[in-house]
C-alpha positions as CSV (number, residue, x, y, z in Angstrom):
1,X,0.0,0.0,0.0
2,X,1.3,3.6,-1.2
3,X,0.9,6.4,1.6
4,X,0.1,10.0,0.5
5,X,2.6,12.0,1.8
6,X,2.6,14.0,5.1
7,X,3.3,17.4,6.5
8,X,4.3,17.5,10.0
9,X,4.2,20.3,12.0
10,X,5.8,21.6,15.4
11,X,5.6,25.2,17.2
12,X,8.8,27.1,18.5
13,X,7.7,30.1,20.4
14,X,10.3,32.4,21.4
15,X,9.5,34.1,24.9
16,X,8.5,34.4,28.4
17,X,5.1,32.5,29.3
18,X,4.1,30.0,32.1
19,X,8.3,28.8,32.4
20,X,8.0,27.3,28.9
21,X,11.7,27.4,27.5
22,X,11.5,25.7,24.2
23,X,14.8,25.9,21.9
24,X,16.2,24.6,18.7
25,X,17.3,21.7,20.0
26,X,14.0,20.7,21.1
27,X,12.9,21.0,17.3
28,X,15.9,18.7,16.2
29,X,15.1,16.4,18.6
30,X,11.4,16.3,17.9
31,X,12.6,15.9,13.9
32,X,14.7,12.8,14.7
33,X,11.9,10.9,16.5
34,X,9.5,11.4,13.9
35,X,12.1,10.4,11.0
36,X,12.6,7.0,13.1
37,X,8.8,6.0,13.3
38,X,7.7,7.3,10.4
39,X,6.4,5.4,7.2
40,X,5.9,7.7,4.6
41,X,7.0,10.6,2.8
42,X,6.9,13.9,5.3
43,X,8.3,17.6,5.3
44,X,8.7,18.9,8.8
45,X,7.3,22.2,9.6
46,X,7.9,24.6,12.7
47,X,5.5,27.6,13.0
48,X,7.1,30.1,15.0
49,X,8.1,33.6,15.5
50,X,12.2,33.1,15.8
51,X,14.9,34.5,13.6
52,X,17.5,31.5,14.4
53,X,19.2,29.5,11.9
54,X,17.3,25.7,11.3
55,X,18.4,23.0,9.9
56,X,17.9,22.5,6.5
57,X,15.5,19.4,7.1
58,X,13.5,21.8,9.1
59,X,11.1,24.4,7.0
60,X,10.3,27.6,9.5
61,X,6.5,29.5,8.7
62,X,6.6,32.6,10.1
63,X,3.8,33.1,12.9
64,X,1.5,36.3,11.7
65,X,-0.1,37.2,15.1
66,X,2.2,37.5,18.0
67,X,-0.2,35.4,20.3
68,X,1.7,34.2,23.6
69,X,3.1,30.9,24.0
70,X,0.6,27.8,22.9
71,X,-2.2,30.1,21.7
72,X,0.1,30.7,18.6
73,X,-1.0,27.2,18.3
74,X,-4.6,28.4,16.7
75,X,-2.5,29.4,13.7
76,X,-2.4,25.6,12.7
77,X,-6.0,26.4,11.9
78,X,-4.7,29.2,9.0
79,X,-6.1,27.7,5.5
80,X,-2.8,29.0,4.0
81,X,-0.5,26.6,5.4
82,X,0.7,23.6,3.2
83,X,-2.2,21.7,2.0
84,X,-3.0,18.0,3.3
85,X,-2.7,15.9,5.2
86,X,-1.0,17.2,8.4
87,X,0.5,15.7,11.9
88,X,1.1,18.2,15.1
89,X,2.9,17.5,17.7
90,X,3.9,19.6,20.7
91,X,8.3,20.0,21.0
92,X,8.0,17.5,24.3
93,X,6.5,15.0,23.0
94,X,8.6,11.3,21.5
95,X,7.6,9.3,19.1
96,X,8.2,5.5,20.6
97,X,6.7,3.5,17.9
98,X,5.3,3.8,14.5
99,X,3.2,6.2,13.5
100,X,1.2,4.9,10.9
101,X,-2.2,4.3,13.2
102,X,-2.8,7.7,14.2
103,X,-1.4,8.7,10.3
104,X,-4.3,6.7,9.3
105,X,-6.8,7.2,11.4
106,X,-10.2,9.1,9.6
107,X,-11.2,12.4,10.4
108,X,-10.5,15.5,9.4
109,X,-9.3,16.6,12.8
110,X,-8.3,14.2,15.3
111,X,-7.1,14.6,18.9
112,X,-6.0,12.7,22.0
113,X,-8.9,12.8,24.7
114,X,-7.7,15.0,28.1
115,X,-5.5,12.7,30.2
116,X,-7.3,14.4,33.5
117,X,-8.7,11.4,35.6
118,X,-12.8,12.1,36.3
119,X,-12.7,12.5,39.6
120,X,-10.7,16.2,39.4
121,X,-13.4,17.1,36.7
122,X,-15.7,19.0,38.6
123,X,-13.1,20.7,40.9
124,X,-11.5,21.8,37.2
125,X,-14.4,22.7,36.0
126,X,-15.1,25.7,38.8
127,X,-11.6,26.9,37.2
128,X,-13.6,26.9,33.5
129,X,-11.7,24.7,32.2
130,X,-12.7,22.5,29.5
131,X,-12.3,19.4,29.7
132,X,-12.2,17.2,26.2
133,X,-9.5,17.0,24.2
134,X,-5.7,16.8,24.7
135,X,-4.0,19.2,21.5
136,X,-0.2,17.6,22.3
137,X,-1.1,15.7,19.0
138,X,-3.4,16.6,16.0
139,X,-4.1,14.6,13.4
140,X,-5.8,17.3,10.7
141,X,-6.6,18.4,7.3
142,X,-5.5,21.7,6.0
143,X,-8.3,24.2,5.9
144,X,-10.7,21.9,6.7
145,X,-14.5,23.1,8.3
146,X,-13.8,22.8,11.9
147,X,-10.6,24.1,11.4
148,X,-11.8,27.4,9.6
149,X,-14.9,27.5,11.9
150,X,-12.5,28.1,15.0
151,X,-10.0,30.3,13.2
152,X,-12.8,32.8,11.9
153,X,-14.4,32.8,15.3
154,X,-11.0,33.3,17.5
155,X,-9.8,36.1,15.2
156,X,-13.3,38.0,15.7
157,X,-11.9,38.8,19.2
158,X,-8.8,37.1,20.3
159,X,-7.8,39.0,23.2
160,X,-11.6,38.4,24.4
161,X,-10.8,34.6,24.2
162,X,-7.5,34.0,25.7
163,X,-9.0,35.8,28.6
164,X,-11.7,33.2,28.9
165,X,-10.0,29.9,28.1
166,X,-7.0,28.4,29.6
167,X,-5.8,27.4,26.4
168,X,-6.9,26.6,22.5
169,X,-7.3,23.1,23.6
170,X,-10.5,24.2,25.6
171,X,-11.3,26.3,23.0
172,X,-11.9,23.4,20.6
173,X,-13.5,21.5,24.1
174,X,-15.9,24.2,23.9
175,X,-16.9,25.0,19.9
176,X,-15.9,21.9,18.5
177,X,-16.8,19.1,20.7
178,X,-17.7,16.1,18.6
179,X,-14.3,15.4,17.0
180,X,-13.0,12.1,16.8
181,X,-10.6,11.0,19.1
182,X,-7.4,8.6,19.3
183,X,-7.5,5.7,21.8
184,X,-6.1,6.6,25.1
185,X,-4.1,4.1,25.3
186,X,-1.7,5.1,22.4
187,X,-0.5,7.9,24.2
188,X,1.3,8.0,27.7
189,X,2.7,11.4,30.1
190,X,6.5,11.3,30.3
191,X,6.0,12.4,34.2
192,X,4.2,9.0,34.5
193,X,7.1,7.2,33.5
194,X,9.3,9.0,35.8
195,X,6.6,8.5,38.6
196,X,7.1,4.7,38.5
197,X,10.1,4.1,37.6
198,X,9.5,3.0,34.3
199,X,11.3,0.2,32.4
200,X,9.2,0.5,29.1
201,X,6.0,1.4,28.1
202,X,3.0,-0.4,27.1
203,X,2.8,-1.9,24.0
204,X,-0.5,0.1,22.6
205,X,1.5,3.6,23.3
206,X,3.3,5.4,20.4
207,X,3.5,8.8,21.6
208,X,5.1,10.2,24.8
209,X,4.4,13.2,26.1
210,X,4.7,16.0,28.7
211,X,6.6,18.1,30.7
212,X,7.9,17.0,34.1
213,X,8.5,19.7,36.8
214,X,12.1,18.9,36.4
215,X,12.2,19.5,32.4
216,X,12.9,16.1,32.2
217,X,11.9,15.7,28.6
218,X,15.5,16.8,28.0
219,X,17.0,14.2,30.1
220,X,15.5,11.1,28.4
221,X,19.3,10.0,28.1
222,X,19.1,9.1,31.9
223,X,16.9,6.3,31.3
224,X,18.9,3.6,28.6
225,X,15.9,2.2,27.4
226,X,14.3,5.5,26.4
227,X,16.2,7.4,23.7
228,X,17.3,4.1,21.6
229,X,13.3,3.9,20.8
230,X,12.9,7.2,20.3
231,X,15.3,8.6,18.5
């Protein structure tokens, strides 16, 4: 079977927000994991709003709006990015095995369900936060309707909307709530690994993901059976 070809895409914000402290490195890194578990033809994309030199097997796009931190992330929703078929994935997240069933999977935007447990739902919810979806990973189509429908409705009033939302994941919670979803299983928090003491992962995960408190998404070389299946 011949796969179409995919666009991947990552976001590299340059700035102060909520201790994130992304860098070039991260992108590389990110690059390599995907090239390993991958199974088609890709380009690797990095929206972002930084004048550093990339590698050439990395294609910056300019970000157009200055929005802080992971709310640049709604620019993934611009129609005038390469068309396609397209794969995001957040700079601390590893691919651990292949990535051909989410690359398959049907729907025109796809998304990991929250990892939040049900019991801290209604305590979260006083807070307003949304709880559905989990935009580490997006599986999506280029310009397609629930993309456009949240990028023409965020632009009406952004400022209006950051205020309200903790982030463009509970946007699309909120407006676009009956998108299909991965199995939970397929995706795993890096902290949880470092929690128990990990020796491998289960065998339905393929993506690993998360920040821990100690930014140990960087020091994946401290656990030997880690980096030689994700990179």
């Amino acid at each position: 079977m011949v796969h179409r070809k995919v666009n991947i895409f990552c976001l590299y914000w340059v700035g102060e927000f909520r201790g994130r402290d992304f860098c070039i490195r991260d992108v590389e890194r990110l690059y390599f994991s995907v090239k390993k578990h991958i199974d088609r033809d890709f380009t690797f994309y990095c929206l972002t709003n930084s004048n550093e030199g990339f590698p050439c097997y990395v294609k910056p796009i300019p970000l157009l709006y200055g929005w802080p931190g992971w709310w640049s992330k709604v620019e993934l929703h611009r129609a005038d990015l390469p068309e396609g078929r397209a794969l995001y994935l957040d700079l601390d997240s590893h691919v651990m095995r292949s990535l051909k069933p989410i690359l398959d999977f049907e729907g025109d935007l796809v998304m990991f369900p929250t990892p939040i447990p049900e019991h801290k739902w209604e305590n979260l919810r006083r807070k307003n936060w949304v709880l559905k979806y989990q935009a580490a990973t997006m599986l999506f189509t280029v310009g397609c309707r629930s993309m456009q429908m949240v990028w023409n409705r965020f632009l009406e009033s952004p400022e209006k909307w950051m205020k309200k939302y903790r982030s463009e994941q509970d946007i699309m919670g909120e407006w676009i709530p009956d998108q299909p979803m991965f199995p939970t299983e397929w995706m795993m928090k890096l902290g949880s690994i470092y929690r128990h003491n990990l020796k491998n992962i289960p065998k339905e995960c393929i993506i690993v993901t998360g920040q821990p408190p100690h930014k140990g998404f960087r020091k994946t070389d401290k656990l030997d059976w880690f980096e030689p299946m994700a990179r």
